[in-house]
C-alpha positions as CSV (number, residue, x, y, z in Angstrom):
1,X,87.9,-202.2,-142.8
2,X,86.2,-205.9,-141.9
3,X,83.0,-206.9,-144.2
4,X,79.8,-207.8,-142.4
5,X,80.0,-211.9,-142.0
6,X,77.1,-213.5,-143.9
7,X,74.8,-215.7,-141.9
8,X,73.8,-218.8,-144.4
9,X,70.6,-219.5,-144.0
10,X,69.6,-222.6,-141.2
11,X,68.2,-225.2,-144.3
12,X,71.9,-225.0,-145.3
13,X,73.7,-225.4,-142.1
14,X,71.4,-228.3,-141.9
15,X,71.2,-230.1,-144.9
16,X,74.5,-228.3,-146.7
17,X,74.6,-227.4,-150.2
18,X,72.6,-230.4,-151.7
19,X,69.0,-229.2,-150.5
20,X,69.7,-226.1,-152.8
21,X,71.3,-228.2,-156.1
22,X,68.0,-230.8,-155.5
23,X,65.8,-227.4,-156.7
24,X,68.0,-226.5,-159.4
25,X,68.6,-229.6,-160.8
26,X,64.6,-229.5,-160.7
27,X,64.3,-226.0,-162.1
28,X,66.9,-227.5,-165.2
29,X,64.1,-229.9,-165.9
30,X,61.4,-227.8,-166.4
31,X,60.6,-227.2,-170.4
32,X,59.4,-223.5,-169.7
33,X,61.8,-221.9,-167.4
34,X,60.7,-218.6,-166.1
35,X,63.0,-216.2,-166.1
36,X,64.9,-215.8,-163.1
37,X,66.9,-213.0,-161.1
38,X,70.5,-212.4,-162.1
39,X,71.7,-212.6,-158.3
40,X,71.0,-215.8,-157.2
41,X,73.5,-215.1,-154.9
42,X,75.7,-211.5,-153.4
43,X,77.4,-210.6,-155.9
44,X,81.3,-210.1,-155.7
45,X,83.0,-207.5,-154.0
46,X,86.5,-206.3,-154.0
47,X,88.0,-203.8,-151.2
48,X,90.9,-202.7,-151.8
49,X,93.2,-200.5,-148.6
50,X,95.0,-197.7,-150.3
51,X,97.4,-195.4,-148.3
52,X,94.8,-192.2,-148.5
53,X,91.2,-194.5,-148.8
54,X,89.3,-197.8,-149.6
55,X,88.0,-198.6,-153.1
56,X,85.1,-201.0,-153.1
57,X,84.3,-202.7,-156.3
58,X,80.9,-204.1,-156.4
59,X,80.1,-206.2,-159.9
60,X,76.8,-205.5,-160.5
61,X,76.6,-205.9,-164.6
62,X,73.1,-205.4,-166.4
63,X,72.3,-202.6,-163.8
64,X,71.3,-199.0,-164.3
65,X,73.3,-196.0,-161.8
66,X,69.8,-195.5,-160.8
67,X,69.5,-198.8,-159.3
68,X,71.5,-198.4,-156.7
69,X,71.0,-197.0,-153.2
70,X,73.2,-196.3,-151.1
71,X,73.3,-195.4,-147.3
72,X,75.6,-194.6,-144.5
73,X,74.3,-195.3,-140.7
74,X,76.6,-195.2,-137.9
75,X,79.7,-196.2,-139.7
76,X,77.6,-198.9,-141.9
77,X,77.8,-198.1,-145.2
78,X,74.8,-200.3,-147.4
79,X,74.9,-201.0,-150.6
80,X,71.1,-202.3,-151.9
81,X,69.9,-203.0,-155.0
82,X,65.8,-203.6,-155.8
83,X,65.0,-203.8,-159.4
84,X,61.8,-205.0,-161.6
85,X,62.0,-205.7,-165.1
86,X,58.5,-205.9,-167.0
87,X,57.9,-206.8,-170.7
88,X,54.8,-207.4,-172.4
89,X,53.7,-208.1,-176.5
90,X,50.8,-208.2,-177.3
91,X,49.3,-210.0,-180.8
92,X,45.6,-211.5,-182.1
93,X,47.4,-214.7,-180.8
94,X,49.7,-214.7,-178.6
95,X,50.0,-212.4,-175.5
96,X,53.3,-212.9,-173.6
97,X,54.9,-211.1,-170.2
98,X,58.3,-211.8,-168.7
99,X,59.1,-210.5,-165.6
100,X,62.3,-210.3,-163.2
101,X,63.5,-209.4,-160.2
102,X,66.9,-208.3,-158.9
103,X,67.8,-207.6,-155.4
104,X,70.7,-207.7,-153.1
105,X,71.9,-205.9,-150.1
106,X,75.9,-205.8,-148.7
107,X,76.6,-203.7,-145.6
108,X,80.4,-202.9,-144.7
109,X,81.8,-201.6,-141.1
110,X,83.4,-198.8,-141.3
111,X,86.5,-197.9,-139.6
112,X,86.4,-194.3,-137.4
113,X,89.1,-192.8,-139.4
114,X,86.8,-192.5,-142.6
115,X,85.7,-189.0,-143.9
116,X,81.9,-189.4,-144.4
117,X,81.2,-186.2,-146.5
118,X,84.3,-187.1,-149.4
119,X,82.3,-190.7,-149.8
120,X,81.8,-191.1,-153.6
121,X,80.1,-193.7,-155.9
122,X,80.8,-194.0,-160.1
123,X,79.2,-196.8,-161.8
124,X,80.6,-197.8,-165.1
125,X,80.6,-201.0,-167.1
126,X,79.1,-203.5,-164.9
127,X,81.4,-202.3,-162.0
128,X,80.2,-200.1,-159.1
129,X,82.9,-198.2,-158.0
130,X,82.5,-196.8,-154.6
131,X,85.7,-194.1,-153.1
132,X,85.9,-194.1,-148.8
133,X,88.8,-191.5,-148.2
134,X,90.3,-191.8,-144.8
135,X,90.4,-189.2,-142.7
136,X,94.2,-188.0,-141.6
137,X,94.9,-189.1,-138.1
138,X,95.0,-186.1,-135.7
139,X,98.8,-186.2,-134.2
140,X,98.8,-185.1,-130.2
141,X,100.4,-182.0,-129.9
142,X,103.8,-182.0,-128.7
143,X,105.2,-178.5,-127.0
144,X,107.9,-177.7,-124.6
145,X,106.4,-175.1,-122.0
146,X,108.6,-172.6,-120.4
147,X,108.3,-172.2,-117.1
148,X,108.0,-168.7,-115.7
């Protein structure tokens, strides 16, 4: 199983990794930060190649089971994530709303000798565990024919 290669975007191929640090170390300064999404970047994935199927771990904490989507097309398998938090209060004074937004997307190639219909998903304390059994490999059949 390879992963997907992720393309950085061209700003940081350009300018490297101090065009993004010059807007956080801006955001830092700000005295009323708004709240911001979770994921500022993919989060971390573990695959592991186990003699009968892959485990993929995805660690996705503060999540809900029903936040997840995932999809299988043409041996891609996509993991996505699109979530919006809203709160609101409400006083004589003071009205406040907070909002957030999480998303990410990771897309794996899968290898031929995966069974599509045994793929499984369990998410349970911050970890998004996702079962790929492998198919067994179809031996060519070997037969002595008698000639007649």
């Amino acid at each position: 199983m390879r992963l997907v290669r992720f393309n950085q975007p061209a700003v940081n191929q350009v300018f490297g990794n101090d065009f993004n640090n010059l807007f956080k170390t801006f955001d830092a300064m700000l005295p009323n930060k708004i709240a911001h999404s979770q994921y500022n970047t993919l989060p971390a994935v573990n695959v592991k190649d186990v003699e009968n199927a892959f485990h993929i771990e995805v660690a996705a904490p503060g999540l809900k089971k029903e936040d997840f989507k995932l999809s299988l097309n043409e041996n891609r398998l996509t993991i996505s994530v699109n979530q919006e938090q809203k709160t609101e209060e409400n006083t004589e004074k003071f009205v406040r709303k907070e909002f957030s937004f999480t998303s990410f997307q990771r897309t794996f190639n899968l290898p031929k000798n995966v069974e599509i219909e045994g793929i499984g998903a369990t998410y349970t304390d911050g970890i998004l565990t996702i079962n790929v059994p492998k198919q067994e490999e179809v031996k060519p059949a070997v037969k002595e024919i008698a000639v007649a």
